[in-house]
C-alpha positions as CSV (number, residue, x, y, z in Angstrom):
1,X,0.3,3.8,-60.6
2,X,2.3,0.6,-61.8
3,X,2.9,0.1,-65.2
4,X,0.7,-1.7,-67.5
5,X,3.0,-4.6,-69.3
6,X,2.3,-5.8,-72.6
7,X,1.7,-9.6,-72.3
8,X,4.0,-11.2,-75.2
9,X,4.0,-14.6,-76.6
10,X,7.2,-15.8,-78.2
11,X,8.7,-18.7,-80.2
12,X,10.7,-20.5,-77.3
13,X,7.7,-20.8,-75.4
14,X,6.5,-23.8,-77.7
15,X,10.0,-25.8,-77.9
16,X,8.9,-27.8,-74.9
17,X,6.3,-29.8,-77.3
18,X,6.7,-28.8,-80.7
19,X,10.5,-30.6,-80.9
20,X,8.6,-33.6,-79.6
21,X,5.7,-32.6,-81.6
22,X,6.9,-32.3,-85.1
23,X,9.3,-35.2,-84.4
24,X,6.6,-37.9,-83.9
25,X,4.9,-37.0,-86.4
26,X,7.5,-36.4,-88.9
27,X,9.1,-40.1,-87.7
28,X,5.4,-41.8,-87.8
29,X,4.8,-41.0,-91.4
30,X,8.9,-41.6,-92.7
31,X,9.1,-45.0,-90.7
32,X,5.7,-46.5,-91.6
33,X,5.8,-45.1,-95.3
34,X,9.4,-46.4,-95.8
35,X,8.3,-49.4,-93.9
36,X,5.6,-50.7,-96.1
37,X,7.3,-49.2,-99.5
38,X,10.3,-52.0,-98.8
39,X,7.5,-54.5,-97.8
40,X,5.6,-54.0,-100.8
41,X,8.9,-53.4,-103.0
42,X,9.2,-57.1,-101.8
43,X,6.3,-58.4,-103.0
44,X,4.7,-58.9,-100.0
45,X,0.9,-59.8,-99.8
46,X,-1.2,-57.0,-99.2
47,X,-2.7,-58.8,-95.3
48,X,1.3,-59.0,-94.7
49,X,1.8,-55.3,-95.8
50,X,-1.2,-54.1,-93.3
51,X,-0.4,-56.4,-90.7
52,X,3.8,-54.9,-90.9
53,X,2.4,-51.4,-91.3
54,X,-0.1,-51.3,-88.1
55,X,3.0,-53.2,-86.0
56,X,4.7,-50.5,-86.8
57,X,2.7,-47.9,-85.7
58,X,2.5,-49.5,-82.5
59,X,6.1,-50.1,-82.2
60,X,6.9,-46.8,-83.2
61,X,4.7,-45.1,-81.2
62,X,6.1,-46.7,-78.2
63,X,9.7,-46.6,-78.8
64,X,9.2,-42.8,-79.3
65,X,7.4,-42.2,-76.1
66,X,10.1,-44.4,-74.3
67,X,13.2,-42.7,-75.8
68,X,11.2,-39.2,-75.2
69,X,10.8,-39.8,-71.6
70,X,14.2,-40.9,-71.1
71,X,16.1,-38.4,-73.1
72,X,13.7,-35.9,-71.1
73,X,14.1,-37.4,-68.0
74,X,18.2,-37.2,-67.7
75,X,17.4,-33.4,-68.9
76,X,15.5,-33.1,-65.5
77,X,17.8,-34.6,-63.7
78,X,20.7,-32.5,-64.5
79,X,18.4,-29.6,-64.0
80,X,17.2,-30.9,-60.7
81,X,20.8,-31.6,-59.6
82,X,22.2,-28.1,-60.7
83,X,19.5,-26.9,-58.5
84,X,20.5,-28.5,-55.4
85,X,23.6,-27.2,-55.7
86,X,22.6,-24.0,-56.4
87,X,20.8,-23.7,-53.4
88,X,23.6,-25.6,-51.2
89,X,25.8,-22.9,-52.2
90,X,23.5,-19.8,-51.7
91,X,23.2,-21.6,-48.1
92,X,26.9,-21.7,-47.3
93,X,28.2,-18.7,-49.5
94,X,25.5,-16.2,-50.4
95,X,27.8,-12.8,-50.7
96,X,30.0,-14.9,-52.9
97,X,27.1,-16.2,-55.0
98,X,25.9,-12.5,-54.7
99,X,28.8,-11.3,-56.3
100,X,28.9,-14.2,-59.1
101,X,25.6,-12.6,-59.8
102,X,26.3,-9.2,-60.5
103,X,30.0,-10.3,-62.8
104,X,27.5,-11.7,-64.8
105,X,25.5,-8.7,-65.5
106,X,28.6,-6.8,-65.8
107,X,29.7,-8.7,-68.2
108,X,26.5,-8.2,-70.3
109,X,27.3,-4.7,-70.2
110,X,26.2,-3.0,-66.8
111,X,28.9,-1.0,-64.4
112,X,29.4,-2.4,-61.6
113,X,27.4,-0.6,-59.2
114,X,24.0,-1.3,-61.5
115,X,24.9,-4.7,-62.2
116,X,25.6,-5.0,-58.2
117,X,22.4,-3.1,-57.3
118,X,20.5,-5.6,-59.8
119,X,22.2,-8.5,-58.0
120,X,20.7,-7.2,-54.6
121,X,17.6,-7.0,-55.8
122,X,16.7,-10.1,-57.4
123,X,18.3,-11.9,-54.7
124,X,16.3,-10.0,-52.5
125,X,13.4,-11.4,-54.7
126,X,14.2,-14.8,-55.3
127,X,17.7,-15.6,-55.5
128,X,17.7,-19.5,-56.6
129,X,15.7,-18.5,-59.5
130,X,17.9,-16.0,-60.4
131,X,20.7,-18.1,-60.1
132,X,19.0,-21.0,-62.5
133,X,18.4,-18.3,-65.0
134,X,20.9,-16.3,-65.6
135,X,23.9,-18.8,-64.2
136,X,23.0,-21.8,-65.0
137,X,20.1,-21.1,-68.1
138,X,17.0,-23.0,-67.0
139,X,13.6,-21.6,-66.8
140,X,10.0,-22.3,-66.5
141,X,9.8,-22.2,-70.6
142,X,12.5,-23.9,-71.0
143,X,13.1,-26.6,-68.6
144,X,12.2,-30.4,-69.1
145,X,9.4,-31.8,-69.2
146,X,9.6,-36.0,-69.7
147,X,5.7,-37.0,-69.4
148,X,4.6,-34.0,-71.9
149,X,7.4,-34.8,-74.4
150,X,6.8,-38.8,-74.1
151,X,3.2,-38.4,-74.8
152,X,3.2,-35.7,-78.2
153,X,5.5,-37.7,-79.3
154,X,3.7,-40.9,-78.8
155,X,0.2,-39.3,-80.0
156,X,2.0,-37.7,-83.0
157,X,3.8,-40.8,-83.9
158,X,0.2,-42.5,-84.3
159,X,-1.4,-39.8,-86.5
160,X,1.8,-39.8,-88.6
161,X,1.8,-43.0,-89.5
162,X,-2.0,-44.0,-89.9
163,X,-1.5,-41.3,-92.8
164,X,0.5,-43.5,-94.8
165,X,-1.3,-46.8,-93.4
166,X,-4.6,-45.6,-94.7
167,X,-3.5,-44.8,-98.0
168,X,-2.0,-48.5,-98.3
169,X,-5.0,-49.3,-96.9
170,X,-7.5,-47.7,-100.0
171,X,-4.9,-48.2,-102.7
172,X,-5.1,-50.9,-105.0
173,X,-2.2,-53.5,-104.8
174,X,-0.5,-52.2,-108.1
175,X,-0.3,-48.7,-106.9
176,X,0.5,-49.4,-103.3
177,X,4.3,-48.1,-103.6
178,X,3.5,-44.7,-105.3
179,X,0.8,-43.9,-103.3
180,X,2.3,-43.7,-100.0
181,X,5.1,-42.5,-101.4
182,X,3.0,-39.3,-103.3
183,X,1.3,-39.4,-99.8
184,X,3.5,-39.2,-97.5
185,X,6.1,-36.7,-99.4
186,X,3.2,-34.1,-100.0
187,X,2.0,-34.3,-96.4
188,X,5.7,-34.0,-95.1
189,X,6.3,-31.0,-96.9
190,X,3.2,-29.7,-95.3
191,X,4.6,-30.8,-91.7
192,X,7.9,-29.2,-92.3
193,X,6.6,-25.8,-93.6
194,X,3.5,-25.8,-90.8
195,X,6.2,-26.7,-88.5
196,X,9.1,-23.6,-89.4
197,X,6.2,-21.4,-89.5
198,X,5.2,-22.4,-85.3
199,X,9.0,-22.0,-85.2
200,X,8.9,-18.7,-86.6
201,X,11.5,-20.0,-89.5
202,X,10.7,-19.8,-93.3
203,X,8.1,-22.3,-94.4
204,X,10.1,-23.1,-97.9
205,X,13.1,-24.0,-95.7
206,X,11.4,-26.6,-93.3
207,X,9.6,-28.1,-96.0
208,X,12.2,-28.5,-98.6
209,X,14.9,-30.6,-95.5
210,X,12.1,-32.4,-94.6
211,X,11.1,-33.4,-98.4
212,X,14.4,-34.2,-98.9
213,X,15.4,-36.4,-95.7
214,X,12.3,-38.3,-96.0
215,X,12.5,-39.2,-100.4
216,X,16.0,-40.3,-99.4
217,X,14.8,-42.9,-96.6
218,X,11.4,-44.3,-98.8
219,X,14.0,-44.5,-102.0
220,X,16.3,-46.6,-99.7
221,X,14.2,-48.4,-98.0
222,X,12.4,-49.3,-101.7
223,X,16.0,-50.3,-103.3
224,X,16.4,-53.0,-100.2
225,X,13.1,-54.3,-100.6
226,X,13.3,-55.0,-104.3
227,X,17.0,-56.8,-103.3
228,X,16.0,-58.8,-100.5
229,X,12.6,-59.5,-101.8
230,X,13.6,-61.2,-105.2
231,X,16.6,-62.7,-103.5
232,X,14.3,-64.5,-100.3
């Protein structure tokens, strides 16, 4: 009777989205807070401020699902390409790729005649996956995937930064500035710890970088409004 396996879920399984994830969302709230704390540092009319804030949500969201898909893309094509010449050399050589199988699981610490009889068998099985896994490191959990990445980030870029957005939004002109900056620094820290938790990382951790990355851009970003904006 075959063996019952224990299904497992693990961390790596979710890198494929959450990096994309937690990035456009963590970039949709930084960009748009900073970007109408320096516009309103300015003195900038609040219709201005709204009108800069919303173009940048859409700008945003765009440029992230753009430079996700491309990043991702070349990703896929070095893994496609690695592939193809995986399987041209199984074609033309496959006792020598057999035997490049089984170093490697000596080298992990099998002899030689298990890490040979292992070779056999999952080349027996299916030896181009083999090959991608354990040669060359790509998997089904790990490997690229441009559309998925280009649209979380796209989608979290947008929720990201109608946070800040609405709060400009229901603020009154005087406390524009503090309020997305409150805001946004509360709901980062929130992001960064729910985010090192998915991760399997320590929620403190995630949330303090994050905090801390993110005060630095909306204080910066505040200093060169107030300059520009009394100088223009």
């Amino acid at each position: 009777m075959p063996r019952t396996v224990h299904p497992e879920r693990h961390f790596t399984e979710r890198i494929g989205w959450l990096r994309a994830a937690v990035l456009g969302a963590n970039d949709g709230i930084v960009s748009t807070a900073a970007l109408l704390v320096g516009v309103a540092a300015a003195g900038t009319a609040r219709d201005a401020l709204l009108v800069a804030g919303l173009a940048g949500l859409v700008a945003g969201a765009m440029s992230m699902a753009a430079g996700e898909y491309i990043s991702v893309s070349s990703q896929a094509d070095t893994e496609r390409a690695d592939m193809a010449r995986e399987r041209g050399e199984l074609a033309q050589d496959p006792e020598g790729e057999l035997r490049e199988l089984a170093g490697i699981y000596e080298a992990r610490g099998l002899d030689a005649e298990l890490a040979r009889r292992v070779a056999e068998q999952l080349t027996a099985h299916d030896a181009l996956s083999a090959h991608a896994r354990d040669e060359l490191g790509i998997s089904a959990v790990l490997s690229a995937r441009p559309v998925q990445a280009a649209l979380a980030s796209a989608a979290t870029f947008a929720v990201g930064a109608a946070l800040p957005l609405g709060v400009a939004l229901l603020s009154p002109p005087a406390l524009v500035i503090a309020a997305v900056t409150a805001s946004s620094l509360l709901s980062l820290a929130a992001l960064g710890a729910v985010a090192a938790s998915a991760g399997g990382a320590e929620r403190w951790r995630g949330a303090a970088r994050v905090t801390f990355w993110s005060a630095l851009a909306l204080g910066m970003t505040a200093v060169v409004g107030r300059v520009f904006g009394a100088s223009v």
